[in-house]
C-alpha positions as CSV (number, residue, x, y, z in Angstrom):
1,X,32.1,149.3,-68.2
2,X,29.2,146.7,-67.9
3,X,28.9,147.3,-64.1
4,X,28.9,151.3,-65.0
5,X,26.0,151.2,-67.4
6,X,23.8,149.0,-65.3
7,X,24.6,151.5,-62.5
8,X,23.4,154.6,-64.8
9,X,20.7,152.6,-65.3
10,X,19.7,151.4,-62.1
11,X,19.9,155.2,-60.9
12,X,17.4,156.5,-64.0
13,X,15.2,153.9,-62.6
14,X,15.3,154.4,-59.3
15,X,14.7,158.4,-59.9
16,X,12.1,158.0,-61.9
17,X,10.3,156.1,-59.5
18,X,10.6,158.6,-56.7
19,X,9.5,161.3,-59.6
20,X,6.2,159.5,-60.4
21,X,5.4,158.1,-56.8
22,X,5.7,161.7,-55.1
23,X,2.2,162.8,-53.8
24,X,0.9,165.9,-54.4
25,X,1.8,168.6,-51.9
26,X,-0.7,170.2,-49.6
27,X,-2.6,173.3,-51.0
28,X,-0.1,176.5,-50.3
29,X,3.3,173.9,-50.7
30,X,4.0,174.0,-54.1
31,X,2.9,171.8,-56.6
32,X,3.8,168.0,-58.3
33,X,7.0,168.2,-59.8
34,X,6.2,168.7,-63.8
35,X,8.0,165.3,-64.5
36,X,5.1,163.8,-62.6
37,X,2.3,165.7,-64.0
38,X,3.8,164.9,-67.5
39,X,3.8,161.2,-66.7
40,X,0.1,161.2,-65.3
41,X,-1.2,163.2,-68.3
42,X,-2.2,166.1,-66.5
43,X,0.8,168.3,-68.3
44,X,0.7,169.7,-71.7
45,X,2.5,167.0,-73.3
46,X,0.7,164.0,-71.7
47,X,3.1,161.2,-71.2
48,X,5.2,161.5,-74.2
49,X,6.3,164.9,-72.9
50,X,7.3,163.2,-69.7
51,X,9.5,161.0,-71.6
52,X,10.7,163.7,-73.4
53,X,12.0,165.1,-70.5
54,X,13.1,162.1,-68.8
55,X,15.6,161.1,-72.4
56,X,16.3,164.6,-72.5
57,X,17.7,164.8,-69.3
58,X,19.5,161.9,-69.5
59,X,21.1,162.2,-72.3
60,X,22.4,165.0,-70.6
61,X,23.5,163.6,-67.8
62,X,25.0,161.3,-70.4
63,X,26.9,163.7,-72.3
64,X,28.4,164.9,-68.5
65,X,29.3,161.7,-67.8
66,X,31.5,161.9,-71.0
67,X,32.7,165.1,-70.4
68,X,34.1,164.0,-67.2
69,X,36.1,161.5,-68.8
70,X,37.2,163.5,-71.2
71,X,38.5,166.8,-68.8
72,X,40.5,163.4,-66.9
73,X,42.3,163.0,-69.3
74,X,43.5,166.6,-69.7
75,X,44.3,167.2,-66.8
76,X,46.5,163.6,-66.8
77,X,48.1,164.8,-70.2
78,X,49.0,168.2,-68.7
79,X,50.7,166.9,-65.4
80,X,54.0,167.2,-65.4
81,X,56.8,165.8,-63.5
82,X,58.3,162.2,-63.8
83,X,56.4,159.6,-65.8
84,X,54.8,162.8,-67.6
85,X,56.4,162.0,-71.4
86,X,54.8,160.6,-72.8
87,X,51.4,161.3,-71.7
88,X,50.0,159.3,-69.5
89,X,47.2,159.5,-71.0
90,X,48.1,158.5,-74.4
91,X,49.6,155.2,-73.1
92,X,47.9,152.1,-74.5
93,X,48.9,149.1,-73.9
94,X,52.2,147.0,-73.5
95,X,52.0,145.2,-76.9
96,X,55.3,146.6,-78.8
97,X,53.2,148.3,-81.7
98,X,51.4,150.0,-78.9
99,X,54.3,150.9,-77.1
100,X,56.3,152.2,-80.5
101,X,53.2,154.2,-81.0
102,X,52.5,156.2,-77.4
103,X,56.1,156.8,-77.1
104,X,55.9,159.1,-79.8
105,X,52.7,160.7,-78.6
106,X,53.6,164.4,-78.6
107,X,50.5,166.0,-78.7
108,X,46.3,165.4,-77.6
109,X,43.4,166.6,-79.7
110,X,40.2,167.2,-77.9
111,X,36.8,166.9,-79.6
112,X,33.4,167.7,-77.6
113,X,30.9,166.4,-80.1
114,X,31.3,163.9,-80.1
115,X,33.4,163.3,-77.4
116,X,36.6,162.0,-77.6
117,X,40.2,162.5,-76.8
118,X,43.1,161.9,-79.2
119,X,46.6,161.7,-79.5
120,X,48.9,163.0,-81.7
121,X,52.0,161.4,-82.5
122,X,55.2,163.5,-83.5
123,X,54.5,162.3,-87.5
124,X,51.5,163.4,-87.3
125,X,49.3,160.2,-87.1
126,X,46.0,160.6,-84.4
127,X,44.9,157.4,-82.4
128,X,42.3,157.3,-80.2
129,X,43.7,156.9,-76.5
130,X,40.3,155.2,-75.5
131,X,40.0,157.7,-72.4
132,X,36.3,158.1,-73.0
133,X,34.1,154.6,-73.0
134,X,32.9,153.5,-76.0
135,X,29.5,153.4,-75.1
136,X,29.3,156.9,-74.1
137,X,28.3,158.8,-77.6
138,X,26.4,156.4,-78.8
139,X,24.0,156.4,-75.5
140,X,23.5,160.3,-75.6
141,X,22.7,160.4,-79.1
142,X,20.1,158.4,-78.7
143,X,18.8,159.3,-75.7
144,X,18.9,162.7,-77.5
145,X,17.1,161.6,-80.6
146,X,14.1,159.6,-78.4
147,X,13.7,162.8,-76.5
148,X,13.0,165.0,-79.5
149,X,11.3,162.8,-81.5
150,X,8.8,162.4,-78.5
151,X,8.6,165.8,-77.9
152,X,8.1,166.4,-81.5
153,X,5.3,163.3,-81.3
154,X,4.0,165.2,-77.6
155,X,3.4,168.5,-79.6
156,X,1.6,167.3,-82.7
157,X,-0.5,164.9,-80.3
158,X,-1.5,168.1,-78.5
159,X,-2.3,170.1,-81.6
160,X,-4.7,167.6,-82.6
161,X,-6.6,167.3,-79.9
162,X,-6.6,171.2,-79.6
163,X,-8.0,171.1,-83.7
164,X,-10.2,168.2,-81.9
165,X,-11.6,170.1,-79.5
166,X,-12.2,173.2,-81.6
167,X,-14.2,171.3,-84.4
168,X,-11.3,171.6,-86.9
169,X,-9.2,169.3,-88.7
170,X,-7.8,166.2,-87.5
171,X,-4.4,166.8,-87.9
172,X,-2.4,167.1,-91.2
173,X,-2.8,170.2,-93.8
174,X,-1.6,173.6,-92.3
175,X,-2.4,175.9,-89.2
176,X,-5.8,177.5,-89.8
177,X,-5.8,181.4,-91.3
């Protein structure tokens, strides 16, 4: 799981610096990707849109990630054949409590926010199967949250400077009449 997140990680990095370090295209060739314009200050949002964009889109990838996971272990608890019952992936662990408890594992409850995948046993008791890592959810939501709250941070930034620029307020009070 360790090895997995340091992977994730590694890749956010590595994109990011191909983003950033991209020249500018010859005139007629298209333009820098908005990611980099964003990060150099030449967008709308300045940097914090950049890294807006960069959380945003990660915590979607994130959230993808998960999803994957999650449609695994469907498709595992919908195959059929032998070995199929109980699911195979509602199967826990060898312990005896563990065992007593997937063998009675009659049914799967799926939930896509947050993710998750659960198992329901034939008295009705849910357990999580643990299908989707732990550190999934938790990652996405914030990812999610530092994406909007630097967009949200990006925008009033910009409406100040625009007031700024204009001779108006300095941020604060309302939007002028």
């Amino acid at each position: 799981m360790v090895l997995v997140v340091l992977g994730v990680l590694v890749v956010a990095i590595v994109v990011t610096g191909l983003l950033v370090g991209r020249r500018p295209a010859p005139p007629g060739f298209g333009g820098e990707p908005a990611v980099v314009r964003q990060f150099h200050g030449r967008g709308r949002g300045g940097r914090l849109g950049g890294v807006a964009a960069f959380a945003g889109l990660s915590a979607a990838l994130m959230y993808v990630w998960g999803m994957l996971f999650v449609g695994m272990a469907v498709l595992d608890a919908e195959d059929g054949g032998t070995g199929s019952s109980p699911m195979g992936s509602c199967r826990l662990g060898d312990s005896p409590e563990e065992t007593h408890r997937w063998m009675q594992a009659v049914d799967y409850d799926v939930s896509w926010l947050p993710l998750g995948f659960e198992c329901v046993t034939s008295d009705g008791e849910r357990y999580d199967s643990g299908q989707v890592p732990s550190y999934v959810n938790p990652v996405a939501f914030g990812l999610a949250l530092v994406g909007v709250g630097c967009a949200v941070a990006a925008g009033y930034r910009g409406e100040v400077r625009v007031r700024r620029e204009a001779g108006g307020q300095e941020g604060g009070g309302g939007f002028p009449s």
